[in-house]
C-alpha positions as CSV (number, residue, x, y, z in Angstrom):
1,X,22.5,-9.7,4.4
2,X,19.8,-12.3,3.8
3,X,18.5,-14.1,6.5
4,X,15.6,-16.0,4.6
5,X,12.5,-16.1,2.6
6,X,9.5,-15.2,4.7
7,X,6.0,-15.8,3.1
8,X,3.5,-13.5,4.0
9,X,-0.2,-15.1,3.4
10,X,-2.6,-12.7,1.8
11,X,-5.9,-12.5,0.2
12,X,-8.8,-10.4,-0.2
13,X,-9.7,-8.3,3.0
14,X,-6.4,-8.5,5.0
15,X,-5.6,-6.6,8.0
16,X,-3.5,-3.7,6.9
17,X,-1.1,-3.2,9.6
18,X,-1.0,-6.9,10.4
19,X,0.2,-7.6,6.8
20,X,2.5,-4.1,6.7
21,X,4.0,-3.9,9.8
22,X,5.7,-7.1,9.9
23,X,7.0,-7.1,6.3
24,X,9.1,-4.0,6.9
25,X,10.2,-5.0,10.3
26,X,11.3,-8.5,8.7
27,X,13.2,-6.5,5.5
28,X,14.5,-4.1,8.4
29,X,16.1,-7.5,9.7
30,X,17.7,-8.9,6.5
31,X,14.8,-11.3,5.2
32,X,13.4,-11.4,1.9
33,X,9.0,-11.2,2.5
34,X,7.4,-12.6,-0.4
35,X,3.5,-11.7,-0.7
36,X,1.8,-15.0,-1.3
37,X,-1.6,-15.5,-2.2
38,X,-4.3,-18.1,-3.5
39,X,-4.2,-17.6,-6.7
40,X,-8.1,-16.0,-7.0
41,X,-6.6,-12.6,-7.7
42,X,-2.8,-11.2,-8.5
43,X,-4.2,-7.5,-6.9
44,X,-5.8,-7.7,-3.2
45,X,-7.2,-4.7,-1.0
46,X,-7.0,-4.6,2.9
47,X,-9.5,-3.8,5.0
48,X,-8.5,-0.2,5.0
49,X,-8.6,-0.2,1.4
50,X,-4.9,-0.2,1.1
51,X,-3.1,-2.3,-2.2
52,X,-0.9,-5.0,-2.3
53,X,0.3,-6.7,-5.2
54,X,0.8,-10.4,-5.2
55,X,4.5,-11.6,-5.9
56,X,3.7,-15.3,-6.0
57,X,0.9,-18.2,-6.2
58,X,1.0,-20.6,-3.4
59,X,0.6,-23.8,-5.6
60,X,4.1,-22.9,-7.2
61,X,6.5,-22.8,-3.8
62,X,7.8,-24.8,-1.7
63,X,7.8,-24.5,1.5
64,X,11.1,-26.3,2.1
65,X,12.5,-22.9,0.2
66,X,10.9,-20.1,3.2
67,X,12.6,-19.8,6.7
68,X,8.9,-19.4,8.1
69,X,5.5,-17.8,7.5
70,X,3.2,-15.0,8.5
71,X,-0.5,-15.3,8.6
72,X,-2.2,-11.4,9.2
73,X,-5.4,-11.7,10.4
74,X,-8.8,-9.4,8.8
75,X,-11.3,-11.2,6.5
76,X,-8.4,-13.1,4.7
77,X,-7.8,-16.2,7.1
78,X,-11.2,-16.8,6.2
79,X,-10.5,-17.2,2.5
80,X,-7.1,-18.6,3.5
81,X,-8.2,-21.3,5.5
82,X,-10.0,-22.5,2.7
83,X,-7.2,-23.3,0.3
84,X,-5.7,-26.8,0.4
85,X,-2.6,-25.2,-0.9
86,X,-2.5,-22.6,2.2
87,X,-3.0,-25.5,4.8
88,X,-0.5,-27.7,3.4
89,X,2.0,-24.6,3.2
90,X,1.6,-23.7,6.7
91,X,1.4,-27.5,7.9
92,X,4.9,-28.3,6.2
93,X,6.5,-25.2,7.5
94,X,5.9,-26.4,10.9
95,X,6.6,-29.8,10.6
96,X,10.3,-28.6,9.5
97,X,10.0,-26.4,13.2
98,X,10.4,-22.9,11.2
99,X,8.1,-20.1,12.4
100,X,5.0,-20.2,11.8
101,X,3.3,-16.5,12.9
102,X,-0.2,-16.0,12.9
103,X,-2.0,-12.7,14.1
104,X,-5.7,-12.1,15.3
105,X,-7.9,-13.7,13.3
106,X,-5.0,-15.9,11.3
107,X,-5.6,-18.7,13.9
108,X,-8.5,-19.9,11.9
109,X,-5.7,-20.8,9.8
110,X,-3.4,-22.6,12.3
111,X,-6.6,-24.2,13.5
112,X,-7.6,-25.4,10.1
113,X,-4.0,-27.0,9.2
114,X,-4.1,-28.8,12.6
115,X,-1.6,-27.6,14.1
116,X,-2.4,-25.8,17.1
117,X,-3.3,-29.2,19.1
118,X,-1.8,-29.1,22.4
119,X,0.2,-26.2,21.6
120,X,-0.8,-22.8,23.8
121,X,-1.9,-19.7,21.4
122,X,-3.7,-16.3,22.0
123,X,-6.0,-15.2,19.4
124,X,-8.7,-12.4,18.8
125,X,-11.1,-13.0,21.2
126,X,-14.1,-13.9,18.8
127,X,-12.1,-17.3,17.7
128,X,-10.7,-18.3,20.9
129,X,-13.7,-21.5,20.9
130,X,-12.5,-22.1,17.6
131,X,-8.8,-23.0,18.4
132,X,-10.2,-24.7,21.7
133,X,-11.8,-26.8,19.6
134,X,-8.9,-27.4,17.9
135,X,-6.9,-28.7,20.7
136,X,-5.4,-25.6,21.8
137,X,-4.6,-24.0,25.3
138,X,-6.1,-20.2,24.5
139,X,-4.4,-17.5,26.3
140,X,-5.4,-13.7,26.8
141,X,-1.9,-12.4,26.2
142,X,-0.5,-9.6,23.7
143,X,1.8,-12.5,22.4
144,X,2.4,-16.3,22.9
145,X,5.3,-18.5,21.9
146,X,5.0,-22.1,21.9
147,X,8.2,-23.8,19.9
148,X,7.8,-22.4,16.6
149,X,4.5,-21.0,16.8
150,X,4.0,-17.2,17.2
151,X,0.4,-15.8,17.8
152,X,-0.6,-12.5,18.6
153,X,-4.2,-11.0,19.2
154,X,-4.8,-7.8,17.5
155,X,-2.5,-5.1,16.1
156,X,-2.0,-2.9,19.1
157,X,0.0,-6.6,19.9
158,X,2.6,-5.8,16.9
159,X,5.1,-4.4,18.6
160,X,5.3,-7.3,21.1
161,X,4.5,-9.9,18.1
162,X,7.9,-8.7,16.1
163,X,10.2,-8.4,18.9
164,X,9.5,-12.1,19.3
165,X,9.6,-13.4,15.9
């Protein structure tokens, strides 16, 4: 049974288990993951060195077509967060009030789309000024829901992040 596209943001650097472990527990539940990523490479390499294989270009979906996003944290949100494409992406699927998940250092992405204004998130540590300046209430909690938007701060949090997707 399908219960929806899910795009999972990737790039160059990506947390391993952040990107991994929710894409089986989401095909586990019946939605389709699709690996999205900028477009700067179709092959991208986690931090642990482990492959993933792009299955589409953010500048051709819409987000109108997905049932939510995940953004896994490492050295990708970095590249992420730099993408016009990305921002937009992630800014439309929360407009339309699907989930938007971001783990660790991901929140430079929900910070960049502006989208984390008055909204309570948790974070990695390291970029917990960053969404403060963004508008946010930080938290110091495995996991944080606000509406829509699911954060988590490191991947001993996955557990805890995918029972609440």
């Amino acid at each position: 049974m399908n219960q929806g596209k899910i795009a999972v943001l990737v790039e160059e650097g990506y947390q391993d288990l952040e990107v991994w472990y929710p894409y089986y527990r989401l095909r586990e539940a019946g939605f389709e993951t699709v690996f999205i990523g900028t477009g700067s490479s179709k092959n991208y390499r986690g931090k642990n060195g482990y492959p993933l294989e792009v299955q589409a270009e953010i500048k051709n979906l819409a987000p109108a077509d997905f049932a939510g996003v995940v953004i896994p944290g490492g050295w990708a949100p970095d590249k992420l967060r730099m993408s016009r494409e990305v921002l937009d992406f992630v800014r439309e699927i929360d407009r339309a009030g699907k989930v938007v998940a971001a783990i660790c250092h991901a929140g430079w992405v929900i910070a960049s789309a502006g989208i984390v204004k008055g909204r309570t998130v948790t974070s990695y540590a390291a970029i917990r000024d960053d969404l403060v300046n963004a508008g946010a209430e930080w938290v110091d909690q495995e996991v944080v829901r606000d509406k829509n938007l699911i954060t988590a701060r490191k991947p001993d949090d996955l557990p805890a992040f995918c029972r609440n997707g």
